[in-house]
C-alpha positions as CSV (number, residue, x, y, z in Angstrom):
1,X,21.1,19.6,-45.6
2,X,22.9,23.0,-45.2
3,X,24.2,23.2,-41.6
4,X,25.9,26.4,-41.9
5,X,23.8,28.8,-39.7
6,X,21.9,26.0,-37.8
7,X,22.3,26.4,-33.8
8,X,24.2,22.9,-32.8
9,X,21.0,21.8,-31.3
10,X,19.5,22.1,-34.6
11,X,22.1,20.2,-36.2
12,X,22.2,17.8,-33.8
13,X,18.9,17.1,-34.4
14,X,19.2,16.9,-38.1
15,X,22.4,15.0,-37.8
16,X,20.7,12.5,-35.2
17,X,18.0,12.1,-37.6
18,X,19.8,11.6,-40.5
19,X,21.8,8.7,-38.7
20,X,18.7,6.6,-37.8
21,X,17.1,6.8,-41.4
22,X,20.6,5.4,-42.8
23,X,21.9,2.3,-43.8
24,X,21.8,-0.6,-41.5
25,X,24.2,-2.7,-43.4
26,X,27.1,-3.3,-40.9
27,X,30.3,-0.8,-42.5
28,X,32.9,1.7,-41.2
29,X,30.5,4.2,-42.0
30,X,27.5,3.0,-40.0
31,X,30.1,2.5,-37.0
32,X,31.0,5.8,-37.7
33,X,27.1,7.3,-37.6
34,X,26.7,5.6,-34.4
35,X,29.4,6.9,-32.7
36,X,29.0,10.7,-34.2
37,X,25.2,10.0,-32.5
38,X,26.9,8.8,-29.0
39,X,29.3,11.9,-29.0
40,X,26.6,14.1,-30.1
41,X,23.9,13.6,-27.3
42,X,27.4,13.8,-25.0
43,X,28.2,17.2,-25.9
44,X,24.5,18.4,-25.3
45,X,24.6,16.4,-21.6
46,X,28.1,17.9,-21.3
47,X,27.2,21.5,-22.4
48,X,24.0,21.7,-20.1
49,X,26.8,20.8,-17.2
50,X,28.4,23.7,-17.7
51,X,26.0,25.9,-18.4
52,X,24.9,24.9,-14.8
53,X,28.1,25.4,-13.3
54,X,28.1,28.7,-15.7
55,X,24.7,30.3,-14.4
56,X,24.8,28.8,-10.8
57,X,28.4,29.7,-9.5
58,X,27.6,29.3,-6.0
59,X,26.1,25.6,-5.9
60,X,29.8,24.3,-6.4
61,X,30.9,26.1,-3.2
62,X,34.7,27.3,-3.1
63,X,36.1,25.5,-5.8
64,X,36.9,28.7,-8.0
65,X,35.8,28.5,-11.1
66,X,37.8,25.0,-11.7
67,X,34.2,23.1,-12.0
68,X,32.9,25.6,-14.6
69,X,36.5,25.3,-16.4
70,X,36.5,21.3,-16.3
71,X,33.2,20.9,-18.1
72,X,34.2,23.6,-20.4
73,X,37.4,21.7,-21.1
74,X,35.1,18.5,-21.3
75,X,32.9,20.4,-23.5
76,X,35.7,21.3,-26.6
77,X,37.6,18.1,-26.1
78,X,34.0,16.0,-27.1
79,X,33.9,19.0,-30.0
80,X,37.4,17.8,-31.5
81,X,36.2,14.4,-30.7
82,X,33.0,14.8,-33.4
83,X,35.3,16.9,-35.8
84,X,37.3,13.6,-36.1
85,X,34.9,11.6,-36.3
86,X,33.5,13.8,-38.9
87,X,36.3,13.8,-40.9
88,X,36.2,10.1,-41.2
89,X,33.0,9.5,-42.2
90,X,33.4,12.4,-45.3
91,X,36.5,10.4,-46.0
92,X,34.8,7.5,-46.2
93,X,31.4,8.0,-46.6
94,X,32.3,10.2,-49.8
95,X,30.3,13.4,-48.8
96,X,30.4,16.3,-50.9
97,X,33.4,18.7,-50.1
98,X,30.9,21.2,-49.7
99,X,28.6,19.2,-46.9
100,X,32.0,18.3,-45.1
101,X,33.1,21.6,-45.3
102,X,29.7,23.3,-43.7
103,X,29.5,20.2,-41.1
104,X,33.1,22.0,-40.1
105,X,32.1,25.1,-39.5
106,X,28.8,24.1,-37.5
107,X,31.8,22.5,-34.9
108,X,34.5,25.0,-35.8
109,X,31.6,28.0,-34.4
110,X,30.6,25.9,-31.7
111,X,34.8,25.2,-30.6
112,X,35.2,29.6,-31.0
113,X,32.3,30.2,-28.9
114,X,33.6,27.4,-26.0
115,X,37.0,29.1,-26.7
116,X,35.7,32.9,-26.5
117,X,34.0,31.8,-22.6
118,X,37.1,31.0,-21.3
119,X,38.4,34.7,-21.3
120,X,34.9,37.0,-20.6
121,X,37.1,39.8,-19.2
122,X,39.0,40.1,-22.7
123,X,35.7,40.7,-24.5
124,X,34.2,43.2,-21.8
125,X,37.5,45.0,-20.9
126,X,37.7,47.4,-24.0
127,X,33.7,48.3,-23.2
């Protein structure tokens, strides 16, 4: 599977599908998949959150734009969460450096894009 390029719901997908046609035998590895597949379906619960809190601004009343920064926070510390537990399972699952390294960016795009939200003005200032 080449995850480079794949939307993280995609991937997510893939990955989760990946993890249920897997080895049952009880290892670090499996421990691993089913934590990766716990984390994973977090993110996309934690990611529709904000993108309520995002696109609806006025259902969380006065509260300034600390909601909308929360789950965003929420959202790229459950990121570095699966990038760790990523890096475990290529460690120990012996993965291809090439799979780890595109499983990397998948997250690493995901993290810039979380990271690029939190300053909009930046972006639209120079237009």
């Amino acid at each position: 599977m080449a995850a480079t390029g794949l939307p993280i719901n995609e991937y997510i997908a893939a990955e989760s599908k990946s993890l249920t046609t897997g080895p049952t035998e009880s290892s670090p590895c499996s421990a691993l998949d089913c934590l990766l597949k716990e984390f994973l379906a977090f993110y996309v619960s934690a990611e529709k959150v904000y993108w309520h809190l995002r696109l609806a601004p006025a259902a969380v009343g006065s509260a300034s734009g600390l909601p909308e920064r929360l789950a965003r926070d929420m959202c790229s510390k459950t990121l570095e969460t699966v990038s760790l537990i990523m890096q475990l399972k290529c460690i120990l699952g012996h993965r291809p450096d090439q799979e780890c390294a595109e499983l990397m960016t998948v997250v690493a795009a995901k993290q810039s894009e979380l990271n690029a939200l939190k300053h909009p003005a930046k972006e639209t200032a120079g237009s």
